[in-house]
N, C-alpha and C positions, 0 to 999 in steps of 0.2 A: 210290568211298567218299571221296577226295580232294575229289571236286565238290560232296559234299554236306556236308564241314565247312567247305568255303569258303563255300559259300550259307547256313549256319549264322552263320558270322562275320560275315558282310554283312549277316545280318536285324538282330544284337545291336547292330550298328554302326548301323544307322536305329531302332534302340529308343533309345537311349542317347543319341541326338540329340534325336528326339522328347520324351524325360525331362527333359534337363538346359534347353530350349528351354519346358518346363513351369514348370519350375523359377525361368527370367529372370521369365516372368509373374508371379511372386506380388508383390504390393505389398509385402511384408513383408520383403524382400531389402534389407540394406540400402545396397548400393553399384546397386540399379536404377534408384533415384533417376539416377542421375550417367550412365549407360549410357544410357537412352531417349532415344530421338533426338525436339529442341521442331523441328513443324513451323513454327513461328513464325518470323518475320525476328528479328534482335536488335534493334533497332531498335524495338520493340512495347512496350509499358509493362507492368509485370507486372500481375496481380492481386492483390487486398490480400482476406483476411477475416477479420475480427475477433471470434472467439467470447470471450463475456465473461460468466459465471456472477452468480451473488446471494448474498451472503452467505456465498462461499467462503472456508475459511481456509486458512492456510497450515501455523502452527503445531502445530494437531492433530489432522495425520496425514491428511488427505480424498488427497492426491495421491495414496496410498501404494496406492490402493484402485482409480485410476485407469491399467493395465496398457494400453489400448490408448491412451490418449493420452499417457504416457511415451513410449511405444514410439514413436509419429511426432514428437512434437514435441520430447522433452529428446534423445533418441537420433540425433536428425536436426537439430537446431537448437543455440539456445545458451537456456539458462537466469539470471535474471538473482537472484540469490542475497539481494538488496538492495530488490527491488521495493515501493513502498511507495503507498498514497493519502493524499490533501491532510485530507479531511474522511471519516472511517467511517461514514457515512449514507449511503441507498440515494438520494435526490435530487442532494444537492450532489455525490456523487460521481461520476452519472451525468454529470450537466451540467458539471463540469471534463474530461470523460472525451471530451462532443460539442466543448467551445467551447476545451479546452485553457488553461483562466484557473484562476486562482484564487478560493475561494469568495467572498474579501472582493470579487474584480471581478464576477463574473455574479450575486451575490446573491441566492443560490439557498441561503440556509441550513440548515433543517430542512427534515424531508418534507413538510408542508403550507405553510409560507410560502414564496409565492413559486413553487411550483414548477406549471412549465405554467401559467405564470400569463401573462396580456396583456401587462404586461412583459416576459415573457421570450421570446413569440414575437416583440415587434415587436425586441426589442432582440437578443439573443441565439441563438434558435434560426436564427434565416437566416443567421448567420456560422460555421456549424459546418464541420465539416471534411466532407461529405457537399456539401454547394452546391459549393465548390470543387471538386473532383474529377469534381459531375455537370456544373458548365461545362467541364472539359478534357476532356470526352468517356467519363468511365466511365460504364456501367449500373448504377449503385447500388441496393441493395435493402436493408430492415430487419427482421428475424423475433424477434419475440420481443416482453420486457419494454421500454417505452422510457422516461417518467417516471412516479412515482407519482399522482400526479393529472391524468397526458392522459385527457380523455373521450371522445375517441373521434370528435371531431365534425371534425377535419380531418388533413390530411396532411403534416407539417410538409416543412418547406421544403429541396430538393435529393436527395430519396427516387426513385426512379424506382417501385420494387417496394415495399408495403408491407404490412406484416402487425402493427398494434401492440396490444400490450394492453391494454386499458380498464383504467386503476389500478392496484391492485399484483399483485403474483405471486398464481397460482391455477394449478394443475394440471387439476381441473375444474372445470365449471359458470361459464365465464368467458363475455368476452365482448372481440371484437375486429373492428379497424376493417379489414379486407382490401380495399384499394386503393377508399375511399372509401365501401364499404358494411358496417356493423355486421352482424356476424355473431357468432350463443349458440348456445357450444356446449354440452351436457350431461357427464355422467358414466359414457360409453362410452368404454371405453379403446381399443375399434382406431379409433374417428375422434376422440376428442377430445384425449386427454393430450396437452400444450402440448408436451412437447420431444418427441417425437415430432412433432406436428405444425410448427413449427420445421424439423425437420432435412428432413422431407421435403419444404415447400414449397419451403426454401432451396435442393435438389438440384437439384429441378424449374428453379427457377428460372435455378440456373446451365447445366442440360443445354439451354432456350431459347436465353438468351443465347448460349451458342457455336455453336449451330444457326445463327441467324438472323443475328447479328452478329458473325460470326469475329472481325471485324477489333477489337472493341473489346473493352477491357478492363472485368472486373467489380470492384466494389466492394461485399462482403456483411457486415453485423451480423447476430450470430446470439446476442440476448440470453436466454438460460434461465431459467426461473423457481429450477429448483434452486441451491444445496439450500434455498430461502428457504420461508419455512412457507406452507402448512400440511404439508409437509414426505412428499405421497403419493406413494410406491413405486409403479415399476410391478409388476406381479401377480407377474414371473418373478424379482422380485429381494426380495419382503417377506420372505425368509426367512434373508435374508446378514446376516453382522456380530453376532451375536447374543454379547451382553458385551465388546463393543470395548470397549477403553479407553484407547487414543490420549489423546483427552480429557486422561484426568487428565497435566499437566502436574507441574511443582513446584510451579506457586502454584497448582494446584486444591485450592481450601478451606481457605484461608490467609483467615482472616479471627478479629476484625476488624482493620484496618489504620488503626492511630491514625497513621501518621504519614502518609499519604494524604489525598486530597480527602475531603469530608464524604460521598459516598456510600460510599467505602469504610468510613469512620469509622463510620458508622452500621450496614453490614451484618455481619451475625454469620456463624459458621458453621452451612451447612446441615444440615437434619433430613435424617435418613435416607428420609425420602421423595423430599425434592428431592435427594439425591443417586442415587439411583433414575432419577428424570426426568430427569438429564442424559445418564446412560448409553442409557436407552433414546431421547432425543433423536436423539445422537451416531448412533445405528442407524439410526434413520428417515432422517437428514442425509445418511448414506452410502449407504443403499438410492438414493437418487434421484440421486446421482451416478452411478450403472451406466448410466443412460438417455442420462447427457451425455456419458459414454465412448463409447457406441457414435455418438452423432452422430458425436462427431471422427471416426471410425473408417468412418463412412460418409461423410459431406464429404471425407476428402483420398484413399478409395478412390474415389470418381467422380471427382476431379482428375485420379487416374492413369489412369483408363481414359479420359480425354477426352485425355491428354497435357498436361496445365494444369499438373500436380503442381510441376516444376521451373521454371515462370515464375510461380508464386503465392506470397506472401509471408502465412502465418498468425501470429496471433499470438492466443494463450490466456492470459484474466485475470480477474478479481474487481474488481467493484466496491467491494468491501471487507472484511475478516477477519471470525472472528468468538470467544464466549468461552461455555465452558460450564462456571461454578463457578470458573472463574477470581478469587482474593480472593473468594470466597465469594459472587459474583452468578453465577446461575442460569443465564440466561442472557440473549443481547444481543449488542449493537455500543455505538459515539459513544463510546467511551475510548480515552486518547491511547497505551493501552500495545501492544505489536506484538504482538499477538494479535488486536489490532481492528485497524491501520493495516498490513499486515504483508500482505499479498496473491500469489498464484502469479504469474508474468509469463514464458513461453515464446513463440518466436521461430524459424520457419523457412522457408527462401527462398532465391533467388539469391543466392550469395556468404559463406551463411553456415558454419561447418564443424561440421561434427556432434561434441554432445555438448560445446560447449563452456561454460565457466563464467563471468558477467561480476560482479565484486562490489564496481563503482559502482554508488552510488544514482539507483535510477530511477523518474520517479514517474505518477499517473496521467494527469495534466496532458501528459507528453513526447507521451502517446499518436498524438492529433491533428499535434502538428509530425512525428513520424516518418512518419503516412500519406501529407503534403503531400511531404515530401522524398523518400519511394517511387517519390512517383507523379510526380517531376521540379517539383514547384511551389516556387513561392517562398514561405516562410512567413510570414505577417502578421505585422505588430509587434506587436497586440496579444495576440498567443499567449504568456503566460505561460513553455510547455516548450518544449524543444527536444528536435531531433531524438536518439536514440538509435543511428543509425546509424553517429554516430561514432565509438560504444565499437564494433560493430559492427568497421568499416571496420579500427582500428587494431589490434583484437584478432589478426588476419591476421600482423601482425609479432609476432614473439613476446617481442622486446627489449621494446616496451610494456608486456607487461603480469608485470607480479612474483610475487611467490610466493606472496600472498593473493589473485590472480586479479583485482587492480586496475590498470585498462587507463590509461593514461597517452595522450591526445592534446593536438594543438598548441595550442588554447584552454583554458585550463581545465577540465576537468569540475568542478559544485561540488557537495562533499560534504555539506550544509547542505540540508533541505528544514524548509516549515513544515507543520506541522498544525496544523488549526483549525476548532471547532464553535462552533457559536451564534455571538449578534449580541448587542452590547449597545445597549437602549435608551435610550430620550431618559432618561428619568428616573435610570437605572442611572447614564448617562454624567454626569451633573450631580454625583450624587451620588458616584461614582470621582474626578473631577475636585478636587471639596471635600477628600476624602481625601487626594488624594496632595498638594494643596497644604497641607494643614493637614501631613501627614509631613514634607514640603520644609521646612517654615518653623520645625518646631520642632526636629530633630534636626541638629546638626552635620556630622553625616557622609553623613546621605541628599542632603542640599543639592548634594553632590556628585555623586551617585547619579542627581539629577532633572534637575541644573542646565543649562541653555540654554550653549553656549558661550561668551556672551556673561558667562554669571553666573560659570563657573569664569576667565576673564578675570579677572575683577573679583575674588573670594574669592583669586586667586594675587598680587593685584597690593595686596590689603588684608592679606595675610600679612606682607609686606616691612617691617621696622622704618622704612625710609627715606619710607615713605608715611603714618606716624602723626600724627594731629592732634597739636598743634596746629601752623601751618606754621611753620615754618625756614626762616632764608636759602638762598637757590638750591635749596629744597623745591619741584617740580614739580607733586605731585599731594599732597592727603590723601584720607585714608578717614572717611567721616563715616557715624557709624550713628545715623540720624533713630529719634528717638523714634515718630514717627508711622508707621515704616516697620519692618518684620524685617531686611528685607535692606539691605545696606552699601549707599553711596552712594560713587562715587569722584569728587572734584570738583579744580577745578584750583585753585591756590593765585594769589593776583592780589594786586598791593601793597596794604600795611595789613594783611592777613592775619596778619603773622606778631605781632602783638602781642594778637592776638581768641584767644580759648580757646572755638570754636563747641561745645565738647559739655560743659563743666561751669562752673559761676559759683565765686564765691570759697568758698563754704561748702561745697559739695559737691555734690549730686546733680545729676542736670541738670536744668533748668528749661523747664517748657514751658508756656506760659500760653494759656490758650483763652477766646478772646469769651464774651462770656455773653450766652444769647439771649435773645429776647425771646420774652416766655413769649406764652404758646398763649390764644386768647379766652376759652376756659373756663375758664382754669385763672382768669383775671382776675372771671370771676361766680362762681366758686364761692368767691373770697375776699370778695369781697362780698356773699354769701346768708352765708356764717354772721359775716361781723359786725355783718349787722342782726339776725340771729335771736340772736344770744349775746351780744351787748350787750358787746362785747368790743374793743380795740384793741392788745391784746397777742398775739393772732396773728400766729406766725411767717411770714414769705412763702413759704417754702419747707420741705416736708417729708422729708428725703431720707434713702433709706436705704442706709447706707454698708455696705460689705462688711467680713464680720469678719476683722480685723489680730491676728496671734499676736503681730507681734512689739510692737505699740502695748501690747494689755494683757498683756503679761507681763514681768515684769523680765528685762534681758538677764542678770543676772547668776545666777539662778535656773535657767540652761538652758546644758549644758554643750555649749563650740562644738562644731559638725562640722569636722572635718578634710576637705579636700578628698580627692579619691578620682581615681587615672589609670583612665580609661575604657577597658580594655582588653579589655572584651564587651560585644555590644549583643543586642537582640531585633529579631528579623528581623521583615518583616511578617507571615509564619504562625508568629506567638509560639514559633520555635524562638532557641535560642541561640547565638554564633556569637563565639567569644574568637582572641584572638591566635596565630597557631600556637606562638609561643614557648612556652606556657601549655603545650601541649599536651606540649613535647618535652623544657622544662627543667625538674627537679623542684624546685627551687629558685626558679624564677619561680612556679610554680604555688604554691610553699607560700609565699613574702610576699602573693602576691595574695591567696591565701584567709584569712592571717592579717589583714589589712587590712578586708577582707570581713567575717571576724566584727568586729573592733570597733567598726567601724561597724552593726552590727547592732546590738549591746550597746548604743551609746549613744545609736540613735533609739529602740530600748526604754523607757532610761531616760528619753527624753526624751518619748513615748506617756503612760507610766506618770504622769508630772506632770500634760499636760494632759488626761487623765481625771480626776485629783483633783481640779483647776482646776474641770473641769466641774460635778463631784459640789456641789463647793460655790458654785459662783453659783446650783444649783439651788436648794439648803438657802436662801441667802440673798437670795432673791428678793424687791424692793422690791414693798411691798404696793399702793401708787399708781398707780394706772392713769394712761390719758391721759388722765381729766377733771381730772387732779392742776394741769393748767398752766392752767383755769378756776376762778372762783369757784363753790363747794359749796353754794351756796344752796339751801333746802327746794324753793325757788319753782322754782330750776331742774333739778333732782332729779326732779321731779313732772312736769315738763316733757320732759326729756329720757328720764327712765328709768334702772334700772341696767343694766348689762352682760350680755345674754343676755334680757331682760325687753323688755317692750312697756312703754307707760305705764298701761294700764288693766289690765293683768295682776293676781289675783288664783287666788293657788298652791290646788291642790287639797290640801285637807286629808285625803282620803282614799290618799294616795302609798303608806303601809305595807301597806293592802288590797289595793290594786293590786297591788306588788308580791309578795301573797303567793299570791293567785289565780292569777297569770303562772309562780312557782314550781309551782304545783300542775296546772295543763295541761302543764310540759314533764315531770313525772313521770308522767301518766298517758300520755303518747306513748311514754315507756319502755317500759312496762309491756304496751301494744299489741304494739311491734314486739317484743317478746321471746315474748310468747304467737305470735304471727305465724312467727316462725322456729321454734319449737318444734314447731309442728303441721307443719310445712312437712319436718323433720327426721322426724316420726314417720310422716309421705306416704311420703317416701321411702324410707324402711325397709321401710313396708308392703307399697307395689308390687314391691318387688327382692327379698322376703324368698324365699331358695330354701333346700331341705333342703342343711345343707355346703358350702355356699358365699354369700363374703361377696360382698353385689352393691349399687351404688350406682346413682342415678339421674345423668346426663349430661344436665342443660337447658341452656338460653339465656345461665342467670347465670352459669355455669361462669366463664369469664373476662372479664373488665375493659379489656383492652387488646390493640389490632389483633394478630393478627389474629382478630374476633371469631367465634364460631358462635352460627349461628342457621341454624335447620330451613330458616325462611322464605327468608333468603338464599341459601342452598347449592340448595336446588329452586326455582326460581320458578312460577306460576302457571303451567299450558297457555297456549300465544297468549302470555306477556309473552315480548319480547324486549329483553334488556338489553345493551349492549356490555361486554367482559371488565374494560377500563378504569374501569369506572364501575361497579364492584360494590361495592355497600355493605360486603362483609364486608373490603374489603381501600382500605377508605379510608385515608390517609399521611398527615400532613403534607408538602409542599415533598418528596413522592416521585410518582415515576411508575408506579404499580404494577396487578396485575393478578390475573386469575385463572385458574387451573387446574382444570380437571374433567374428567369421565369421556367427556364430549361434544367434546373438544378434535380428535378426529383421528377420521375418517372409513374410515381403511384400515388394513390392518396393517402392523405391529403395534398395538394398541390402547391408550392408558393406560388402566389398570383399576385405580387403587391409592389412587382418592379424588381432594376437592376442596382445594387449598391457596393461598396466596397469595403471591406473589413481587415484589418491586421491581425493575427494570432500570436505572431514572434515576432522576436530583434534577431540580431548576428551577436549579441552581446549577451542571450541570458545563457549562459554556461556560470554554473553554481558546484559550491561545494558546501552539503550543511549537513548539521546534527537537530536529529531528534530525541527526542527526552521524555518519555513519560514514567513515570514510577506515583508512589502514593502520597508525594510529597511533591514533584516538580513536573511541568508539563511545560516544553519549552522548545522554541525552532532558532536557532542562531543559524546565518545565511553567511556565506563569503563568497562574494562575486567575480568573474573574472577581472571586470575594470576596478577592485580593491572596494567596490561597495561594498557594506555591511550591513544586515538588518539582523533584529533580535525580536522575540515575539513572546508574552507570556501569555498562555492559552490558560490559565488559573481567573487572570484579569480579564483578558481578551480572547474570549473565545471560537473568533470569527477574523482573530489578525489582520484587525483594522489600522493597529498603531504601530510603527517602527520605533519599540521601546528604546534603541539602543544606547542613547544618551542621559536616561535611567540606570544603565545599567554600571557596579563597578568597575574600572579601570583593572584590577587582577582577575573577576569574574571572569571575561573578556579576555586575557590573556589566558586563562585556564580553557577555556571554551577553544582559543585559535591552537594550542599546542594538542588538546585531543581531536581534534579536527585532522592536521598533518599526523600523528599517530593511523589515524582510520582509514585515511586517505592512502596509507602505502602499506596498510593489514593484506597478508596472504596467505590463506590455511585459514583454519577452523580457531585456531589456535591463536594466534597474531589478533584477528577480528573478532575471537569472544572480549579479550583481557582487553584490546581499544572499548568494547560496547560497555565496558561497566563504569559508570559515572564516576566523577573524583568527588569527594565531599568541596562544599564550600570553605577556603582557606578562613581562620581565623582574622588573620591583618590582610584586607586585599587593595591594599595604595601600593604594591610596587612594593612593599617591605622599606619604605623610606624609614619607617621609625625604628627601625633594628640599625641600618646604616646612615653614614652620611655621605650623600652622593652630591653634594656641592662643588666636589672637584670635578666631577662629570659637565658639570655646565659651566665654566670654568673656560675648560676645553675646548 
């Protein structure tokens, strides 16, 4: 009995090894990672693959929904809290994402210009970070979506494996270039849906490569169409998410927004239908992420069972955010607020520790320098980012990084990135240009704002009383401000000077005398035709017309003076307001200011009020002489010349009273049409809708007036016409980019079924130029618009950039903010774009430095 509990003991004891040896096998263990033994030398380069979604956001909510790729990659890696992209477009974004520049360098601005264009293959696409890496010996391969307008007719340059998209994202009925031969596929989901197809040729592709080339390491893009529209579920997931509401944020359906760019400005709050369409959007969005869950979840399950897992470096990201009702736009990308630039960025590999947090800024651009520095290379200069492995590397000490999970290494990280959409054109540029020289030239204090170093030079050295015309003994320099010119002149003082008074004569104003030219051929025969034809030698030479002088015809004494006025508020370029903080905090400054304010109101009233009466009566006393008044009246020349509005042979119709009263009597019989016309048109209407107990009206064409219109014709088109969504009559805009919605929009379930409406996404006007800010003290969006808007945003305050702080903000803050802006704005190299990215401290004095100089002779001026 003894023998047989001990052989009992011994079986449980090989079960129980067997179980827990089950148990090491699961991928899902999260210390197995660390345990399996790499048959690999150390010495081997790792693997890099880079899964990178379409129009993923971050803000709301899509990760929350993504359980198997949390679980490998935030639970096993590090998560970068700050991740951001350069430009929210699916083009530019891509292409800073292969070449690692910035938009303004690859010049890849919107999705159709420029993108996949000859330019960009001879110039840019052969310098990607795929060529580099397939010279050091990796097998590179690319699965998925690659530029908006590739056709598909070649293989871009340093791919080993390919599989690219023809155009943009499509889940069915696509068409793709697979290693040099076009291949269409239909609307079968176990052979054609794209991620699906993606994850499995990628798998394929890696279980080859470690077959046949142990020795070498792989490099994989695995570009998804999700969640980018048209947004098809697979079959086993169309039924998930049903009233998510992630989505609504705190700015979902905050509209409109006056103190925002003109598309906010102009968009209202959503109808209850479009707020419908984003909910059930929102569903569709997140159905088709299940499918990208499970790729991860299959790619880094064949890592482990090849033993790759712990020499592969993954990293999960978006080409860009995105917004649904967001300020009252429907939906979309291309705005600069972090819901469109704001992207997931996950990270796991050799060295890194699971589950950690990095919350430096890091942006899409670093992407490329990190693969080169993975994979041991030297980074080119021309790469804009850098590498990311350094927050990375120093994260490991824990003295680095602080209590908002900001990592501190030996070169600066800089907290400073730019975004930036559109281009401006030649024409824009000319006309920007005239602008801000015409601001420069005629405000005091922008002069400062705009000025060349050389000019604030000059403006600090024209402050100084000891530089005042006229010269003085042992006087150096004066200041002379040319008539001919706006801006000061600093000239040197030279003997005899000091006795000349170059800017006023003895009487007073200053005097500037100009040649007089020598007039024009014509003008010399037209004086000579009419003083043979008028028989005349008292013809003037010249006839000139002077501009009207208030102060010439009106007596000074008759107009009571202006008191001058201390400029202590200006108007910003997006006609906000912007006063001295004094104003703001003393109540006692604010109340002289404002009394001062009104009485100069009052007395340019009173001073209005006059030359309106002025006017009233030169009307009344209008001299009845014309300009034949300075010829002789002769019958002879009368008959000759004609009077004023008349021919010479003219002979007035004596019938004028008839005329006029026939003309009266056709526009009352037009009356009288169109009123019988709506009448019967009233009693149509009645007739057809007339039900027993219920009041019922006719709904036609005229119904409304203004976009968005209906019409029968518009909303159904003809069988056979095909019209694109963008160019539907019923939803034409001015200076918008808009579209349409119908029943025919989505092919899979869920379905919209709720009718046809019309939506805008863009203006022709939002091209931006901004800075973002986060460090462990400031978190901040300052915007500079093409049309000279400006907004400013403190996300410390305002988390959700509700309010355009800008007229909050200081007057030098603001100019410090517009000068590293143009700094960023023309970075090229690595080099140039780190030393723009590192924030400047806030200046001690930020009024312009008025209190160091005195710039009174500036206004003056």
């Amino acid at each position: 009995m003894e023998g047989f509990k001990c052989f009992l003991i011994y079986e449980m004891c090989i079960l129980t090894l067997i179980c827990s040896g089950i148990a090491q096998r699961s991928p899902y263990k999260e210390d197995i990672y660390n345990r399996r033994s790499n048959k690999k030398k150390k010495n081997d380069k790792p693997n890099i693959i880079v899964i990178i979604t379409d129009d993923q956001d971050e803000l709301l909510g899509s990760m929350h929904v993504m359980p198997k790729t949390l679980k490998w990659m935030r639970d096993q890696g590090v998560q970068f809290n700050n991740s951001f992209v350069s430009t929210p477009m699916c083009c530019p974004s891509r292409s800073s994402f292969l070449t690692g520049m910035y938009t303004h360098n690859h010049h890849v601005y919107t999705n159709n210009d420029n993108c996949s264009s000859p330019y960009w293959q001879a110039n840019h696409e052969s310098r990607s970070f795929a060529t580099y890496l397939s010279n050091a010996g990796y097998r590179t391969g690319y699965f998925g979506k690659y530029l908006n307008e590739y056709n598909g007719t070649y293989i871009p340059a340093g791919w080993r494996e390919w599989l690219g998209l023809v155009k943009n994202s499509r889940f069915y009925n696509y068409t793709v270039n697979f290693n040099g031969q076009k291949m269409k596929h239909e609307d079968n989901y176990y052979q054609d849906y794209f991620t699906d197809l993606i994850a499995n040729d990628s798998v394929t592709f890696l279980k080859r490569s470690k077959q046949y080339f142990p020795k070498r390491p792989v490099l994989m893009v695995l570009s998804t169409p999700a969640p980018h529209g048209p947004e098809d579920a697979a079959p086993q997931y169309q039924h998930l998410f049903f009233n998510n509401t992630f989505h609504r944020t705190p700015s979902w359906n905050v509209a409109p927004n006056y103190d925002k760019q003109y598309l906010l400005k102009v968009t209202g709050k959503m109808e209850p239908i479009e707020q419908r369409f984003t909910d059930v959007l929102q569903q569709k969005r997140l159905q088709t992420l299940q499918s990208v869950d499970d790729l991860v979840d299959k790619v880094c399950s064949e890592l482990w069972m090849l033993g790759e897992l712990d020499n592969t470096y993954i990293l999960y990201t978006s080409d860009h955010g995105y917004h649904l009702g967001q300020y009252g736009v429907i939906k979309g990308k291309a705005l600069p607020y972090d819901f469109d630039t704001r992207v997931p960025l996950y990270m796991r590999g050799p060295g890194i520790l699971p589950r950690s947090k990095i919350s430096n800024m890091v942006l899409n651009i670093d992407i490329a320098a990190t693969i080169l520095d993975i994979a041991g290379l030297e980074i080119p200069d021309h790469f804009d980012g850098k590498s990311i492995m350094r927050l990375i590397k120093a994260y490991r000490d824990p003295q680095n990084v602080d209590s908002k999970g900001f990592v501190k290494t030996r070169k600066p990280w800089g907290d400073t990135v730019l975004l930036e959409r559109g281009k401006i054109t030649g024409k824009r540029y000319k006309d920007m240009m005239r602008e801000q020289k015409r601001t420069f030239l005629e405000n005091p204090e922008t002069r400062l704002l705009y000025a060349t170093p050389k000019q604030k030079r000059i403006y600090k050295e024209c402050a100084k009383p000891e530089n005042q015309p006229p010269c003085k003994v042992d006087q150096k320099y004066q200041c002379i401000q040319d008539p001919k010119r706006k801006l000061p002149r600093l000239m040197k003082c030279r003997p005899g000077d000091e006795t000349k008074d170059l800017m006023q004569n003895d009487n007073g104003p200053p005097c500037h005398c100009k040649k007089r030219r020598k007039r024009r051929r014509i003008a010399r025969l037209q004086r000579k035709y009419l003083q043979t034809q008028m028989k005349t030698s008292n013809l003037r030479s010249s006839i000139k017309r002077k501009k009207r002088s208030y102060i010439n015809s009106v007596d000074e004494n008759s107009v009571p003076p202006v008191s001058p006025i201390d400029r202590r508020c200006r108007v910003l370029q997006n006609n906000t307001v912007s006063c001295d903080q004094i104003l703001y905090q003393n109540a006692d400054a604010w109340k002289n200011h404002k009394d001062q304010l009104d009485d100069m109101i009052q007395e340019y009233r009173k001073m209005l009020e006059d030359l309106r009466k002025y006017r009233r009566h030169l009307k009344k006393e209008k001299p009845r002489e014309t300009f034949l008044s300075q010829f002789e009246k002769s019958d002879e020349f009368l008959d000759t010349v004609g009077l004023p509005g008349t021919s010479p042979a003219c002979k007035c119709d004596t019938n004028q009273t008839n005329f006029n009263a026939r003309k009266e009597a056709i526009k009352e019989a037009r009356k009288e049409r169109r009123k019988r016309k709506k009448k019967n048109k009233n009693k149509k209407r009645k007739r057809d809708c007339n039900q027993n107990d219920l009041k019922c009206t006719i709904h036609n064409n005229d119904q409304w007036k203004t976009p968005p219109l209906w019409n029968s014709s518009y909303w159904n088109l003809q069988s056979g016409e095909k019209l694109r969504r963008r160019d539907h009559p019923a939803c034409k805009r001015d200076n918008m980019d808009c579209s349409i919605m119908d029943n025919s929009h989505w092919k899979t379930q869920p379905y919209w079924t709720n009718g046809p409406f019309c939506f805008c996404s863009n203006s022709n006007n939002n091209t931006y130029w901004c800075l973002r800010t986060i460090n462990s003290t400031h978190d901040l969006l300052y915007c500079e618009f093409i049309n000279n808007f400006i907004s400013y945003y403190d996300l410390t305050e305002d988390p959700f950039q509700l309010k355009n702080a800008i007229h909050d903000v200081n007057y030098g803050v603001l100019q410090q903010l517009h000068e590293q802006l143009n700094e960023i704005r023309k970075c090229d190299g690595y080099k140039q774009c780190s030393k723009a990215s590192q924030s400047t401290k806030e200046p001690k004095n930020t009024r312009l430095l008025r209190n160091d100089y005195d710039y009174s002779y500036l206004d003056n001026t």
